[in-house]
KOLGUBA-403092 format. One record per residue (C-alpha): x negated, y, z negated; residue in one letter. Coordinates in steps of 0.25 Angstrom, whole numbers, padded with zeros to 4 digits, always signed. Each point is the difference from the previous one (the first is absolute). Example, Ala and Ser with C-alpha at 12.3 -4.5 7.8 and 13.67 -1.06 7.14 Angstrom:
% residues 2
-0049-0018-0031a -0006+0014+0002s 
//
This chain:
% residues 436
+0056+0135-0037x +0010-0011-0005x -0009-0011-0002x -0010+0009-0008x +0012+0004-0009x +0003-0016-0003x -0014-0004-0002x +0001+0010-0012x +0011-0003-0006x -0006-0016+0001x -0012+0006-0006x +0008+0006-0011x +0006-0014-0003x -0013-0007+0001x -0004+0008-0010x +0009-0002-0009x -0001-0017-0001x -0016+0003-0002x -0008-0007-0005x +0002-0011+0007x -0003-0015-0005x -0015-0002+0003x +0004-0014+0007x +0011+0005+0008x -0009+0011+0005x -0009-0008+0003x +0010-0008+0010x +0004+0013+0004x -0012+0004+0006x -0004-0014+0004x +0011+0002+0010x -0004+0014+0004x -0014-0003+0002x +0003-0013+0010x +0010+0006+0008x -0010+0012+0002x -0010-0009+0003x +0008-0006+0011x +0007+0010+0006x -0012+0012+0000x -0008-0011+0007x +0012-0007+0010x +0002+0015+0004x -0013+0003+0006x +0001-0015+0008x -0007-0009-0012x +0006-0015+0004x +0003-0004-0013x +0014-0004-0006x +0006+0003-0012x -0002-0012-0005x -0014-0003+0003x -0004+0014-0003x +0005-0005-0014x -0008-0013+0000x -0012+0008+0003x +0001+0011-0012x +0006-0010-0009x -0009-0015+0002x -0010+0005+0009x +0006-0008+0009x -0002+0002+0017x +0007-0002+0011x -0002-0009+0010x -0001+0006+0015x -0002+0015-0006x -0011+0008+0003x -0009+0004-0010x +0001+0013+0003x +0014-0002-0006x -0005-0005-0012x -0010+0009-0005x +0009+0011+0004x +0011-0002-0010x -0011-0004-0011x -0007+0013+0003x +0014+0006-0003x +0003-0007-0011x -0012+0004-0007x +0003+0015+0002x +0013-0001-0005x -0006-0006-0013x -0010+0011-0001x +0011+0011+0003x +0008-0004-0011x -0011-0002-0009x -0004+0015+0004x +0015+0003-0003x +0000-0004-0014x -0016+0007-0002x +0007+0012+0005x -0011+0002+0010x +0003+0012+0010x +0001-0001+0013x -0013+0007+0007x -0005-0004+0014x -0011-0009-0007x +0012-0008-0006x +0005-0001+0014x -0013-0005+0008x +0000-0009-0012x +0014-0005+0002x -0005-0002+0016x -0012-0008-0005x +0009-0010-0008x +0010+0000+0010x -0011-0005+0011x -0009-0008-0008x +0004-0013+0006x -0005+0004+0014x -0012+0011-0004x -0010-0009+0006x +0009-0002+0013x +0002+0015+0000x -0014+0004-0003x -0004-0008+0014x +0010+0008+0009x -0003+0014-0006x +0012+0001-0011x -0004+0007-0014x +0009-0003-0010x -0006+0010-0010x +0000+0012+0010x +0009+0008+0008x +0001-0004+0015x -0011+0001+0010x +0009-0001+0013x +0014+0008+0004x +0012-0009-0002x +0014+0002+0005x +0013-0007+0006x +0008-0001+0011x +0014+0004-0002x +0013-0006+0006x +0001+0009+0013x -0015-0003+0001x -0006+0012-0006x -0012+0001-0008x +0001+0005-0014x -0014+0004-0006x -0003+0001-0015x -0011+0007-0006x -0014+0000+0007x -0012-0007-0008x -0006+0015+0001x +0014+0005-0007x +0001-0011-0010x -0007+0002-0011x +0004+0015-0001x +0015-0005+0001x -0002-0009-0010x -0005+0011-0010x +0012+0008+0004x +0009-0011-0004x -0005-0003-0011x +0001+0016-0005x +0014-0002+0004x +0002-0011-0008x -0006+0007-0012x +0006+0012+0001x +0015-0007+0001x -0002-0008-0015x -0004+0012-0007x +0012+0005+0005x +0010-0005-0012x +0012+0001+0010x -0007-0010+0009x +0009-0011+0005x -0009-0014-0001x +0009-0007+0013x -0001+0012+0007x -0016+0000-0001x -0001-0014+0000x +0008+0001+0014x -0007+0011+0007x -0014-0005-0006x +0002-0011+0007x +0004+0008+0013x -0011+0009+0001x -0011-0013-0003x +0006-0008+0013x -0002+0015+0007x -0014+0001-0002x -0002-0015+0000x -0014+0001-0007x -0006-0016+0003x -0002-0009+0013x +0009-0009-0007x +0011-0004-0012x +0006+0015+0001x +0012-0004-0002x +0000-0010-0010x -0009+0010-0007x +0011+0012+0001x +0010-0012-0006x -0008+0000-0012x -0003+0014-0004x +0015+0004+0002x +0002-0012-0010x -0012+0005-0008x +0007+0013-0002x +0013-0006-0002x -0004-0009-0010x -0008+0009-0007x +0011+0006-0004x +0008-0010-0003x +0008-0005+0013x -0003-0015+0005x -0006-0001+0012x +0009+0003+0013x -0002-0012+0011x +0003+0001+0014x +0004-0011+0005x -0005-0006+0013x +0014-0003+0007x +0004+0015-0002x -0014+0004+0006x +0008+0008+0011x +0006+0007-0010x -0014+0004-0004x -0006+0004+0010x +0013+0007+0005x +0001+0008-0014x -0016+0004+0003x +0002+0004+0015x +0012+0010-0007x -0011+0006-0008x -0010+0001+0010x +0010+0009+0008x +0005+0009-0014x +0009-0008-0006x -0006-0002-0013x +0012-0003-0007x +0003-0012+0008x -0013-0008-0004x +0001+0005-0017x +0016-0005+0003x -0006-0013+0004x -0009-0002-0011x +0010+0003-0010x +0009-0010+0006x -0011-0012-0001x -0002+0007-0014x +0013-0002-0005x +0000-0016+0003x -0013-0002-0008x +0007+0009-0012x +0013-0008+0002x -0010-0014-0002x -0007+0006-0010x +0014+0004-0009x +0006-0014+0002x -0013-0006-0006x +0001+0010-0011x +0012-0004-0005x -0003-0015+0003x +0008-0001+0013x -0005-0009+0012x -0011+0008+0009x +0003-0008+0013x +0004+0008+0011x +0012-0006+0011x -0015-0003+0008x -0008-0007-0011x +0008-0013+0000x -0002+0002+0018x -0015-0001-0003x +0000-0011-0009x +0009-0009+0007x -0009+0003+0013x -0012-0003-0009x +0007-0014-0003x +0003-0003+0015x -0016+0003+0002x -0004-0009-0011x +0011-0010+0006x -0004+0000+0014x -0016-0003-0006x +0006-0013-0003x +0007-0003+0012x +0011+0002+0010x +0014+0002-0003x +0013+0001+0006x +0016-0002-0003x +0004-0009+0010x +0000-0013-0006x +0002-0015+0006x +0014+0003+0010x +0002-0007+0013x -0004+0013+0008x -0014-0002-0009x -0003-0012+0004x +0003+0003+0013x -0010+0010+0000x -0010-0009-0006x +0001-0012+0011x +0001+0011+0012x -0011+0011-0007x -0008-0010-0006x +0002-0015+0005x +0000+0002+0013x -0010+0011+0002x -0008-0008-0008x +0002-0013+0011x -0002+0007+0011x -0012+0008-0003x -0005-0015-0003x +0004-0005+0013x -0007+0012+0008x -0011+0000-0008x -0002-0015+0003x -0001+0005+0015x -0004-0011+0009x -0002-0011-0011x +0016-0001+0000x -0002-0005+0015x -0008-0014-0006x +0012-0005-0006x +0013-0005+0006x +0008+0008-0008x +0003+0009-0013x +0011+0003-0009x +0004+0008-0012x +0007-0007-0010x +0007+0003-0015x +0001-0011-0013x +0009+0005-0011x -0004-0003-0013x +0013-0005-0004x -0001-0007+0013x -0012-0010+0000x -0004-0007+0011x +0008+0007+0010x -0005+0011+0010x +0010+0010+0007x -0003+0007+0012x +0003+0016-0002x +0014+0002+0004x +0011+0008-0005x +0002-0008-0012x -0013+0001-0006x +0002+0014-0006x +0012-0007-0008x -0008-0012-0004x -0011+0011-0005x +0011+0008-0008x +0002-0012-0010x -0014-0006+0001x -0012+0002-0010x -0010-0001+0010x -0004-0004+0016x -0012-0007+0005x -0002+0006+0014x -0010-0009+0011x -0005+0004+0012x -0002-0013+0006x -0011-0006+0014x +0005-0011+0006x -0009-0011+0006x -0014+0007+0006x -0002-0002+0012x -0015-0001+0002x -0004-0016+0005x -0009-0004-0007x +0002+0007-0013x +0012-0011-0005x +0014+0005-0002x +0003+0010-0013x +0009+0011-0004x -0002+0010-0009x +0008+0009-0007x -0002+0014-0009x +0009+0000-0013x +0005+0013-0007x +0008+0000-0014x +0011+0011-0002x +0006+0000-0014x +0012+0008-0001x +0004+0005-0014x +0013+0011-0003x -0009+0012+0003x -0013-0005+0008x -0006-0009+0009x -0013-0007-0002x -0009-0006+0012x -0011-0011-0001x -0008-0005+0010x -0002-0015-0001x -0013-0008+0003x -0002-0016-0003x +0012+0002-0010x -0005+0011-0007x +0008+0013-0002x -0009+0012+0001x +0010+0013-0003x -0004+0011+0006x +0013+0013+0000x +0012+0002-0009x +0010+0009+0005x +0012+0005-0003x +0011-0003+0010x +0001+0012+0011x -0013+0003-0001x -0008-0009+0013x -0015-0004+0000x -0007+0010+0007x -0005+0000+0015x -0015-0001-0007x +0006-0012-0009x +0006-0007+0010x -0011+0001+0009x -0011-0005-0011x +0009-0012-0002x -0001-0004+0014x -0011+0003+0002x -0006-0010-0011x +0010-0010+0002x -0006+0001+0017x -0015-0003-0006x +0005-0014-0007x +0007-0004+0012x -0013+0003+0007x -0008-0008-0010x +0008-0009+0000x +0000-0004+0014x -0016+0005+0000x +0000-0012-0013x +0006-0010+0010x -0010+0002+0011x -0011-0002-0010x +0006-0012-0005x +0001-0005+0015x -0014+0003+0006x -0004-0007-0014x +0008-0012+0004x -0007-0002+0014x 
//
């Protein structure tokens, strides 16, 4: 087995540059014990990122839109890594009571939630578990009538290989954590559980922990499935080869080397675009002609027209109605669209658009107009919109050019700017039937 040859020769080297500086372990394991988190969790389907995973174990802070579930799942994980690694440096053995413990930590978060559908987290399972394979099989593991007997016999198995003083700690580690997922001893956190006895082992004899990272999941299960068919070796090889990156972090950090891996900075920087896209919308597009076209065809004139049919049958009490433009730089004068505008908006600062009534037509009621006013102002890299009533601007979006308002923007736009017209015209009856 290559990769078992190579992780023990990394070992060797490992253990040469120890001890390691106490601060720099601690950053060594910090590491270790976030992307472990993340990862053991992300593989059985948890929905947090990398980064909000971090936010969670580090500020306690939550995220937005995940469910709880989610939550208390990476805090119940957490917590048993602590405790393992504390075990690790107590020297505790490993015994099915430290296992069940393990479960219990591991699930704490939901214990009342799984108390209610029937899931113990201190006992074996209480109802057959298996999955469907690939071609639609079923593969069973261990019956809860088998389980704890299987249990027993592993964990004589287990005992038997460390008082062999030939024992190969990867190669127990390895299948240890085979023969768990084949009995698959809990209604739930098997899995996870398997992770973190085979880094139990590893660690108790002094290897960091291996990670198996969620984007080589098929790899995984693949390297699993091999097992379950003979092919032992496939899975140990596996294991040995996730071992080897975490021995390769764990030298560079003790010689004092960076411990980012190619992926690290990929996860930070997607962190950033998260906390970025909290603040607001972004893109590179920029003020161009083609822009501002998209502005007046996407945004303008939606925003007219979905006025105008909004208005309905209040358009046919006037004579008329026209959309009109004023410049900033160009006070005083109003310009129909037409193909020069877009030019005109390239080298302006800023455009008052007016949806203008002409005349109403209703005798009796006196002859008025009325218009709806909308102020865009147009930097290098965004537009600004107003709405204007009685001379006063009320901004309500900030956008960034090539990004439109929305269909629910638009609409909420009209639509309010519909109800004034209404009251409005509803202000001017009033004032009439007062007159009479």
């Amino acid at each position: 087995m290559e990769e078992v040859v190579k992780a023990l020769e990394l070992k060797n080297l490992l253990d040469s540059l120890r001890p390691i500086d106490k601060e720099q372990e601690a950053r060594i394991m910090q590491k270790f014990r976030l992307d472990w988190n993340y990862h053991s969790n992300n593989l059985e389907g948890n929905s947090l990122t990398y980064g909000e995973t971090k936010a969670l174990i580090m500020f306690g802070i939550t995220a937005q839109g995940k469910p709880l579930k989610d939550h208390s799942e990476i805090k119940g994980h957490n917590e048993a890594i602590d405790w393992v690694i504390e075990m690790v440096k107590g020297d505790r053995p490993l015994t099915e009571s430290f296992i069940r413990e393990l479960h219990r930590l591991l699930l704490n978060e939901l214990y009342e939630e799984k108390l209610k559908k029937g899931i113990k987290t201190e006992s074996y399972k209480t109802t057959p578990n298996h999955v469907i394979t690939q071609t639609g099989e079923t593969f069973f593991f261990a019956t809860p009538e088998e389980t704890p007997a299987k249990m027993g016999d592993l964990m004589a198995w287990y005992n038997e290989k460390i008082e062999d003083i030939s024992f190969n700690p990867i190669l127990l580690a390895a299948e240890f954590h085979y023969k768990f997922i084949r009995i698959h001893p809990f209604d739930d956190g098997n899995g996870r559980t398997a992770r973190i006895l085979m880094n139990f082992i590893l660690m108790k004899f002094g290897y960091p922990p291996v990670i198996i990272k969620t984007d080589d999941k098929a790899n995984y299960f693949t390297a699993l499935q091999l097992a379950d068919t003979g092919n032992l070796e496939a899975f140990v090889n596996y294991i040995a080869k996730n071992l080897n990156r975490s021995l390769e972090i764990m030298i560079a950090g003790a010689k004092g080397e960076s411990i980012e891996e190619p992926d690290d900075i990929d996860k930070e920087i997607a962190l950033l675009e998260k906390r970025l896209k909290g603040i607001g919308e972004s893109s590179n597009v920029g003020k161009t002609e083609e822009s501002l076209s998209q502005l007046f065809n996407n945004v303008m004139l939606k925003l007219n027209d979905s006025i105008l049919k909004r208005t309905g049958r209040l358009i046919d009490y006037y004579l008329d109605n026209e959309l009109l433009f004023e410049f900033l730089e160009i006070p005083d004068e109003w310009f129909s669209p037409d193909e020069m505008l877009i030019s005109r908006l390239f080298t302006s600062s800023g455009v008052t658009m007016k949806i203008k009534f002409y005349k109403f037509t209703v005798i009796g009621m006196g002859e008025f107009n009325y218009s709806l006013e909308f102020d865009y102002f147009l930097s290098e890299t965004h537009y600004t919109l107003a709405t204007v009533e009685d001379g006063l601007q009320k901004f309500i979006y900030k956008k960034p050019y090539g990004i439109d308002l929305t269909d629910d923007e638009i609409n909420e736009i009209a639509l309010n700017e519909v109800k004034r017209h209404k009251d409005f015209i509803e202000q001017k009856i009033i004032e009439k039937e007062k007159s009479e």
